[in-house]
Kinemage of the C-alpha trace (Angstrom):
@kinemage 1
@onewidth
@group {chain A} dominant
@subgroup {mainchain}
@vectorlist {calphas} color= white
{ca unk a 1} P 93.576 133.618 109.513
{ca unk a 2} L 94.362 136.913 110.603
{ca unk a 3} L 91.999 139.949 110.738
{ca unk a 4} L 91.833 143.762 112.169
{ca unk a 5} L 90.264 144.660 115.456
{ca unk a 6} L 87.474 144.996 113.671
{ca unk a 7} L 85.546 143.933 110.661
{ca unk a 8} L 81.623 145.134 111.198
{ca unk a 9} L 82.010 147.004 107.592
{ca unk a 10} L 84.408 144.644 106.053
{ca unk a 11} L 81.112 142.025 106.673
{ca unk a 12} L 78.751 143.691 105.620
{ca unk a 13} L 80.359 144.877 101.986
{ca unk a 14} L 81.083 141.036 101.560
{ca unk a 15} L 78.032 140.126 102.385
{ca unk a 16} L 76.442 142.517 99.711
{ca unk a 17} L 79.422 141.217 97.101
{ca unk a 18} L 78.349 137.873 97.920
{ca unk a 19} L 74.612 138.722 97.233
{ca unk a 20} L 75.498 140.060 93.729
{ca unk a 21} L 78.340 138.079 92.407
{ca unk a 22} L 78.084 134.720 89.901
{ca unk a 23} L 80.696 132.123 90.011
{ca unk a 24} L 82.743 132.233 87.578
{ca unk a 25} L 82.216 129.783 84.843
{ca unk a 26} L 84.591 126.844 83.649
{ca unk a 27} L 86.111 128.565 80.346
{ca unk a 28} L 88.935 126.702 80.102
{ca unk a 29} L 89.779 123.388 79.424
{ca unk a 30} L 92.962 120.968 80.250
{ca unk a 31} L 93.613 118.273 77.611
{ca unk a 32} L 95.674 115.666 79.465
{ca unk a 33} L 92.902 115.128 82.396
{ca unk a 34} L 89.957 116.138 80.064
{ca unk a 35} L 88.479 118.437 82.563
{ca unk a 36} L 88.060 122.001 82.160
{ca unk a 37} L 88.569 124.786 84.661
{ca unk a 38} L 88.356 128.470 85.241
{ca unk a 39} L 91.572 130.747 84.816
{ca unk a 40} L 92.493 133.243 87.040
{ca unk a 41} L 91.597 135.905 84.502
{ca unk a 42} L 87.844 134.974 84.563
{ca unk a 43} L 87.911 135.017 88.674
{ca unk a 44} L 89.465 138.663 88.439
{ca unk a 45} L 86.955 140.031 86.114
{ca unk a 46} L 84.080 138.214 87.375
{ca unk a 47} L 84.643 139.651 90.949
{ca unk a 48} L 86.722 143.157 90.266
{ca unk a 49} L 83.673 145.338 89.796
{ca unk a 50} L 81.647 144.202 92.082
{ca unk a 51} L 84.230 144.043 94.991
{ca unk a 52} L 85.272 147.904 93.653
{ca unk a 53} L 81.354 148.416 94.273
{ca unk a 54} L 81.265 147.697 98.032
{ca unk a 55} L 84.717 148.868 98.708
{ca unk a 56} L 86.528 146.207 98.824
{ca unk a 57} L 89.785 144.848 97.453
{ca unk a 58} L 92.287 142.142 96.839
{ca unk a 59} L 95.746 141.995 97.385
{ca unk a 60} L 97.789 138.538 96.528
{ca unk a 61} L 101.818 138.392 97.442
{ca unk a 62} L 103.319 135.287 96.314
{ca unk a 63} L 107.083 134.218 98.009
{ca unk a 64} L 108.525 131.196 98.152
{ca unk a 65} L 112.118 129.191 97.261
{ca unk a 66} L 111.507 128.194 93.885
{ca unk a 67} L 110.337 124.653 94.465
{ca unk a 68} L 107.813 125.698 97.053
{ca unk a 69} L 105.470 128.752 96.481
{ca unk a 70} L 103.610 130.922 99.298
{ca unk a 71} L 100.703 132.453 98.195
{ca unk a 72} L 99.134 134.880 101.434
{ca unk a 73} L 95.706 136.610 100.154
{ca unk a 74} L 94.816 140.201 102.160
{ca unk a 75} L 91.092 140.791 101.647
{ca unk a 76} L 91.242 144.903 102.451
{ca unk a 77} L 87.748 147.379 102.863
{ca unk a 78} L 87.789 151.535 101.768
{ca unk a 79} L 87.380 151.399 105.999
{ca unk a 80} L 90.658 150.143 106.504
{ca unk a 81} L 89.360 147.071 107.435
{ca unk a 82} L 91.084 143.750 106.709
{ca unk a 83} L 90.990 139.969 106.688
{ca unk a 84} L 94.219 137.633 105.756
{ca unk a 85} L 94.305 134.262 104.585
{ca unk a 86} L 96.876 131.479 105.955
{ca unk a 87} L 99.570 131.363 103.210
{ca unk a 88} L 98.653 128.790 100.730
{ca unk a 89} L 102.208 126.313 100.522
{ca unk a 90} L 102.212 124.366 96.667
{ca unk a 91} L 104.735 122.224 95.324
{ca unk a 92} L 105.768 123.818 91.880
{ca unk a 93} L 105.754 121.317 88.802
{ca unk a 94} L 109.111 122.706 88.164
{ca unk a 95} L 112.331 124.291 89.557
{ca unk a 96} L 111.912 126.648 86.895
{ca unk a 97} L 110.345 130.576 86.052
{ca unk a 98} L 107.431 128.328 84.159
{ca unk a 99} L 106.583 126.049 87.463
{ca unk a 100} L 106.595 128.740 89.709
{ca unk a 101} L 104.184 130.771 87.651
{ca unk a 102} L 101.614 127.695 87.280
{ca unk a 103} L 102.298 127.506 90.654
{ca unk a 104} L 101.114 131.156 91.553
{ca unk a 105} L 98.094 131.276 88.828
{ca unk a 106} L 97.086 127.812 90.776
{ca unk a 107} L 97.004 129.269 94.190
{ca unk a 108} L 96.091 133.013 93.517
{ca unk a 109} L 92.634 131.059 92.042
{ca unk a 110} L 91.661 128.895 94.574
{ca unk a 111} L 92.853 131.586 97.539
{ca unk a 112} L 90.808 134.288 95.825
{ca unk a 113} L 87.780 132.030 95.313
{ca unk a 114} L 88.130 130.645 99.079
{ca unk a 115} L 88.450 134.052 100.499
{ca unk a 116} L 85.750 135.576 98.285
{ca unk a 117} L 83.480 132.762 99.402
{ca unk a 118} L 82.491 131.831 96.034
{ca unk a 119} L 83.358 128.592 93.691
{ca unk a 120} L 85.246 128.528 90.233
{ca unk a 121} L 84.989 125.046 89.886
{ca unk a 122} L 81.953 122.255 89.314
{ca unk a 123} L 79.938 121.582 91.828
{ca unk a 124} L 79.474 117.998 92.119
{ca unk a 125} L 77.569 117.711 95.684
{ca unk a 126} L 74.251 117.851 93.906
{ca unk a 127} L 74.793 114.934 91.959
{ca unk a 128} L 76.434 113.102 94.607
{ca unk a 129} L 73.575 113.596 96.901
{ca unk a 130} L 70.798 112.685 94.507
{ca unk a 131} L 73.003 109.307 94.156
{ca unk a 132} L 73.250 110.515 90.733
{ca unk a 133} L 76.625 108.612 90.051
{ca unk a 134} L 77.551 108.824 86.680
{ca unk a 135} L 77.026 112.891 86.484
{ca unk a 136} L 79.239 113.382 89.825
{ca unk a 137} L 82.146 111.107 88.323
{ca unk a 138} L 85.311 112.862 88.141
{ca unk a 139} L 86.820 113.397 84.665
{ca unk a 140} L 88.859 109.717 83.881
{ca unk a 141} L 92.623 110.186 84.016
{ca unk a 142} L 92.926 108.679 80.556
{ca unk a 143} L 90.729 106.706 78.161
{ca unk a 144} L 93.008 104.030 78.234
{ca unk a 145} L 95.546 103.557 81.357
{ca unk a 146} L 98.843 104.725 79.977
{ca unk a 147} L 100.891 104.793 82.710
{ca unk a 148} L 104.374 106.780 81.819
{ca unk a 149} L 101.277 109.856 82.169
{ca unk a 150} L 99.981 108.268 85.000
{ca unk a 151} L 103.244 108.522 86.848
{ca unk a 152} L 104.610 111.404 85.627
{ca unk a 153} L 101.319 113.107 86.950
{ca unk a 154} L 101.980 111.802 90.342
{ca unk a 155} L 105.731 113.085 89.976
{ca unk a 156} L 103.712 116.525 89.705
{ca unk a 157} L 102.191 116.008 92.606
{ca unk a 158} L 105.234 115.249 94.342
{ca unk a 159} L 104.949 111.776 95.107
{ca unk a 160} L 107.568 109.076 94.140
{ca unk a 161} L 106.580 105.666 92.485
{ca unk a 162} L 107.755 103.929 95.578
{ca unk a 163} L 105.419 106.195 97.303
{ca unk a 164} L 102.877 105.697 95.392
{ca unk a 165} L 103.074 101.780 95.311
{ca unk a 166} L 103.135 101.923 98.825
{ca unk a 167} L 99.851 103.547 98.864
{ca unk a 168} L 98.360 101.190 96.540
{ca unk a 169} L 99.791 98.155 98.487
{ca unk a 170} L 101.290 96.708 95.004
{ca unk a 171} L 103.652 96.825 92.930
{ca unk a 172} L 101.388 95.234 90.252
{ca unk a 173} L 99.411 97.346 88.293
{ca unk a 174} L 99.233 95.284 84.798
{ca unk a 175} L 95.421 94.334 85.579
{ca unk a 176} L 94.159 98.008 86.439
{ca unk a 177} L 91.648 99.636 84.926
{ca unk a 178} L 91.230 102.987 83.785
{ca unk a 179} L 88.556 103.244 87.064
{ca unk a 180} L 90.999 102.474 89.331
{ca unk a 181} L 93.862 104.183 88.199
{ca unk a 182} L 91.847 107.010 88.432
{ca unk a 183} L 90.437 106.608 91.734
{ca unk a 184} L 94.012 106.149 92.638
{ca unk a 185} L 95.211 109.431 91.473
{ca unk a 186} L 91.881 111.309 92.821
{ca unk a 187} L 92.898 109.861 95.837
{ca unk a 188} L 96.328 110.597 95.675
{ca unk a 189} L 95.399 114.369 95.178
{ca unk a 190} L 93.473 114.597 97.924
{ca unk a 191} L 96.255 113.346 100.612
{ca unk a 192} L 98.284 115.967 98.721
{ca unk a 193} L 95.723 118.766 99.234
{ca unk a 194} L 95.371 117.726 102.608
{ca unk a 195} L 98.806 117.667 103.826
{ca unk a 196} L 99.549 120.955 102.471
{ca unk a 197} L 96.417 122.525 104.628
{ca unk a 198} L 97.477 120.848 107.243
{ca unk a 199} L 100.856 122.158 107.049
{ca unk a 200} L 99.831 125.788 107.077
{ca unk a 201} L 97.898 125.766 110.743
């Protein structure tokens, strides 16, 4: 992260943005994982206002090479003030003007929510810590394992089946349940996530 000298006013306007603002709520919804999510759109106009309020204001540059995307976030105050986020590095979908554009949605969201301080996503620690189990369950990859979507969402994360089998220690997955292959996945996203952090430091 990179910031100017100074940032006493840039603080203090967050601080009162963060005192004010809502997180966004889940609006939309994705019908292959059954989960739903919050669109950039709704982070914009849940936060524009209120940021314009104190003074403060976004700006989001995305770069990259086609198959990788940068996205760097500059949080800027009426002060001249500033804060920058490390670039966030995703894998697009797609070599293509579609997959880089999921690709830059994807990160402008969770970079503006991150640098923001505020969530536009469920909050599952609640449940988790009240050992309320069922609640803080992720959504299941698929009611029934089918695995040609199963591997072709690993392909989107960037991970070959070879990869992936290595992973799982098997090459067998004909007795897997829906649980597991779900588990597998979640935890197949987070190595993802987690690489590409690491690789911005």
């Amino acid at each position: 992260m990179k910031k100017s000298e100074s940032i006493a006013s840039l603080a203090m306007a967050l601080s009162k943005f963060q005192g004010e603002v809502i997180n966004p709520k889940n609006t939309a919804n994705n019908p292959f994982f059954k989960s739903s999510y919050c669109p950039l759109n709704e982070v914009i106009n849940a936060t524009r206002s209120i940021l314009a309020k104190h003074g403060l204001s976004v700006l989001q540059s995305p770069s990259g090479d086609g198959e990788h995307i940068v996205v760097t976030t500059l949080l800027m105050h009426s002060s001249g003030e500033w804060i920058e986020g490390d670039p966030l590095v995703l894998k697009a979908d797609k070599v293509t003007a579609q997959g880089a554009g999921s690709a830059i949605s994807y990160g402008r969201r969770y970079a503006l929510s991150a640098i923001l301080g505020i969530s536009s996503d469920e909050d599952d620690d609640a449940n988790i810590a009240a050992g309320n189990k069922d609640k803080a369950d992720p959504p299941k990859l698929v009611e029934n394992v089918n695995w040609v979507q199963f591997w072709d969402a690993c392909k989107k994360l960037g991970y070959t089946m070879e990869e992936v089998q290595k992973i799982a220690n098997t090459k067998d997955f004909s007795k897997w349940t829906k649980d597991k292959a779900n588990a597998l996945y979640n935890d197949l996203k987070t190595m993802k996530l987690s690489a590409t952090v690491g690789g911005t430091n």
